[in-house]
C-alpha positions in Angstrom: 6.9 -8.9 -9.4 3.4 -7.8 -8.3 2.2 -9.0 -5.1 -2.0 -8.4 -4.1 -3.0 -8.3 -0.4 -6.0 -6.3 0.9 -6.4 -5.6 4.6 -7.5 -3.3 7.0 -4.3 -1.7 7.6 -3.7 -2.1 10.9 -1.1 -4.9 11.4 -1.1 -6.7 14.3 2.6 -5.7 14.6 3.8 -2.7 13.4 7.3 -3.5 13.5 7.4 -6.9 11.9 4.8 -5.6 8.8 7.6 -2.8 8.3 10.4 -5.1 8.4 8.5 -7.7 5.8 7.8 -4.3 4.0 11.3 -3.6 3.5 12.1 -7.5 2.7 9.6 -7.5 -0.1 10.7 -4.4 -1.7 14.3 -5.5 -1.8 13.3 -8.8 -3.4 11.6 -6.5 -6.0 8.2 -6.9 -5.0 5.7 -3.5 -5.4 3.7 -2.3 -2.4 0.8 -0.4 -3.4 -1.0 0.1 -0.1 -5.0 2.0 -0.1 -6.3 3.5 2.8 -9.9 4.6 3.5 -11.7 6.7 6.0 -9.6 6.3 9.1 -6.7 4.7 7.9 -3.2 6.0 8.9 -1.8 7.3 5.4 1.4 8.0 7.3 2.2 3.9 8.2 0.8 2.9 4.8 3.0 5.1 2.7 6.3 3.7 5.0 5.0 0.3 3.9 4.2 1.1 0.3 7.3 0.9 -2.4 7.2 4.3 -3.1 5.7 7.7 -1.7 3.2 7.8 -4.5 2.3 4.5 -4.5 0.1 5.0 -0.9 -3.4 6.7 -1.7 -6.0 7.1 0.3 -9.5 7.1 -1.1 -13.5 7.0 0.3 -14.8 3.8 0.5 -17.3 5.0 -1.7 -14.4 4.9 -4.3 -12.5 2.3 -3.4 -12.9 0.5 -6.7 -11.6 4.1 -8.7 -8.7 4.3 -6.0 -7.8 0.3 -6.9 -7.5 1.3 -10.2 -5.8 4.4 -10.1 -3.4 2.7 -7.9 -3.0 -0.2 -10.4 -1.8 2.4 -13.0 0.8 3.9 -10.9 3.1 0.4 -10.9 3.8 1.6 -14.8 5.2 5.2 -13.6 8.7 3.1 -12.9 
């Protein structure tokens, strides 16, 4: 199951975003998560389904990085 969310990254609550994180991925759900300039790669890829699956990119190529990322769900 693929599940499509963009935000800025920085949940509101960090604990309850990694706890529905964890939920998600054990219902089967993929997590790709996309950081820009700024972004903490470090909380995105604990969020993300799997290590490669948390990319950051310049906002300048956001649209390459949303690809790229895309691609990545068929490396299973």
């Amino acid at each position: 199951m693929l599940f499509r969310s963009i935000t800025d990254g920085g949940p509101n609550d960090r604990a309850a975003t990694l706890a529905a994180a964890e939920a998600a991925k054990k219902a089967g759900i993929d997590i790709i998560t996309l950081g820009t300039e700024g972004s903490d790669l470090g909380f995105l890829r604990s969020i993300a389904s799997r290590d490669k699956l948390a990319q950051n990119v310049t906002t300048a190529n956001l649209q390459i990085g949303m690809a790229s990322s895309a691609r990545l769900l068929l490396d299973r």
